[in-house]
N, C-alpha and C positions, 0 to 999 in steps of 0.2 A: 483439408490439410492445414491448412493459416491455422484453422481455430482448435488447433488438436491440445492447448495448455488449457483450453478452458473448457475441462470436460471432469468430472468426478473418476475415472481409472482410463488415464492414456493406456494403449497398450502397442508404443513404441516398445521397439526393443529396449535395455536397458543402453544406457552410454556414460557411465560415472568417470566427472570430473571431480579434480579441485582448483578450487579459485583462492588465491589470495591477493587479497585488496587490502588498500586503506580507505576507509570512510572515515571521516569526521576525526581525521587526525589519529588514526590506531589505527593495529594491526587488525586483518579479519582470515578468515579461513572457510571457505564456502564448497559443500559436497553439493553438485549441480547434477542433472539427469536428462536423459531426452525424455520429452514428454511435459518439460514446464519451462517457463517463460523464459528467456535470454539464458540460458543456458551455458553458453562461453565464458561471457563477462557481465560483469554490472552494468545493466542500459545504461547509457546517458541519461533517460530522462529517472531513474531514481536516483543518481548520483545529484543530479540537479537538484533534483525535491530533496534530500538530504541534508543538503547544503543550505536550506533557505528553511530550515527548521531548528527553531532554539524553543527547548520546554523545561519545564520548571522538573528538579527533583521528585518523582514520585506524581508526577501529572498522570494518570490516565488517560493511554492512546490506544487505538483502535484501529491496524492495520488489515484494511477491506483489500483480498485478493494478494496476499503476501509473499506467492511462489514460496520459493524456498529460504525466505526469510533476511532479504540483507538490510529489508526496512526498519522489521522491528528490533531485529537482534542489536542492529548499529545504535539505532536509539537509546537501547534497553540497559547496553554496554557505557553508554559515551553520556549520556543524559541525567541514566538513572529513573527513566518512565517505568512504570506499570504497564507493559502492555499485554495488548489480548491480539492474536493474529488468527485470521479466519481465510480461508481460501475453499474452492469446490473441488480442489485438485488430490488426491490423497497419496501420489505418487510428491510435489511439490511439501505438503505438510509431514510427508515420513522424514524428507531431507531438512525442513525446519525444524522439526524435533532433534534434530541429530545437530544442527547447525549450532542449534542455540545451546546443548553441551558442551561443546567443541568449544564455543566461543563464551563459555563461562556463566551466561544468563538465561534465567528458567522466566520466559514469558509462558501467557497461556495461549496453547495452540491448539486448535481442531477446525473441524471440517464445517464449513456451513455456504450455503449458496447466495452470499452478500449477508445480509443480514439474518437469515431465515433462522438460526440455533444462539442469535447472539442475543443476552439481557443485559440490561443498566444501560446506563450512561456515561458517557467520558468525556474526559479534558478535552481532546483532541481526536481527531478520524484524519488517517492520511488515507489516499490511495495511488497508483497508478494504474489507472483502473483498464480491463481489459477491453482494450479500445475494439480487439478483431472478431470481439465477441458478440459485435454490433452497440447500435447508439442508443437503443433499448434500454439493453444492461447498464451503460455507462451512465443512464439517466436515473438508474435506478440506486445506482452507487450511488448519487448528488442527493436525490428523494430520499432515499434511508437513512440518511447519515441526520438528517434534523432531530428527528425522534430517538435518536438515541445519543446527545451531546447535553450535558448538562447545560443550562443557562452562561451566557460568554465562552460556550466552550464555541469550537471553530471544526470547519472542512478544510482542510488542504489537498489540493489534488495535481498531478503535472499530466499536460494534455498538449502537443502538438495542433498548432493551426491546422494544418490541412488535417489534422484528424480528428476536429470538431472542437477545438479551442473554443469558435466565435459562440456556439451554440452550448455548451458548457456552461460558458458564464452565466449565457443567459435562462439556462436552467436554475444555476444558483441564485439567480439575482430573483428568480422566480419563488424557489422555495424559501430561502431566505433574508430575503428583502434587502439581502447587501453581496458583492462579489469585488475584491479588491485581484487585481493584477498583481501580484507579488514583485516579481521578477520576469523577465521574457529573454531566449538564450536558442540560437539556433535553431527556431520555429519553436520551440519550449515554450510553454504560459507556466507559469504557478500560478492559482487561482487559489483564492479562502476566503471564505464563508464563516461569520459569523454569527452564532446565535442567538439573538438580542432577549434576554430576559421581560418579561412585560411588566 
């Protein structure tokens, strides 16, 4: 049951909402579903990672695990990124297709299971990666993201202490030889990872 957002075709009943938030200082408008992740409201801990992300005009980012979109759309709208959002969920990426109409910006969205459908390289890779989907996955979010960051591009991720924060870093510090604590917020880490060019 926990891990029923992290599957390619929930088949909860349907249960559409609408969300309106502000992120990053604007209005947003979010069609939410049973069957993907926080479903009510904007978790915490994306609101957090949000908030502790500034990118350049037209950066390339890389939203791993997207649900139904208030990572990249917010970005995409507020920043002005290029983003690409991928998730395994296809009930979560029918509602980011729609979300990001709604909210004015055409990223690219489809279906892939982390990285498995994703090419090139980007500025930047956030995630809030699905932690109840086991430490597996979540290590494999940290592992994929190297190979696909251009040179000085960066990982940002938010991860709860008790839900493998301490082991996270040290995953990042593992594949990428650096992991800065961003910020820390109500057991919240922001972690990132930088890709040091040689």
């Amino acid at each position: 049951m926990a891990n029923m957002y992290y599957t390619e075709n929930p088949d909860s009943a349907h249960d559409l909402h609408e969300l309106r938030v502000t992120l990053l200082g604007e209005s947003f408008s979010f069609m939410t579903d049973s069957g993907v992740f926080s479903k009510k409201m904007i978790d915490y801990g994306s609101q957090f990672l949000l908030n502790c992300l500034a990118f350049e005009y037209g950066d390339s980012l890389l939203d791993v695990g997207c649900g139904y979109g208030p990572l990249g759309i917010a970005l995409s709208k507020v920043q002005g990124v290029s983003a690409t959002m991928v998730d395994i969920n296809n009930r979560a990426l029918d509602l980011a297709k729609q979300n990001a109409a709604k909210n004015g910006v055409a990223p690219a969205i489809f279906q892939s299971n982390l990285y498995e459908n994703v090419e090139g390289a980007f500025n930047h890779i956030i995630s809030n990666p699905p932690i109840r989907a086991g430490k597996a996955v979540v290590h494999e979010v940290l592992q994929g993201a190297y190979e696909h960051l251009v040179d000085g591009g960066d990982l940002t991720i938010v991860i709860q202490k008790k839900q493998g924060a301490p082991s996270a870093k040290a995953k990042m510090e593992d594949v990428f030889g650096n992991c800065e604590v961003v910020k820390k917020d109500k057991g919240y880490y922001i972690l990132r990872s930088i890709k040091e060019g040689n």
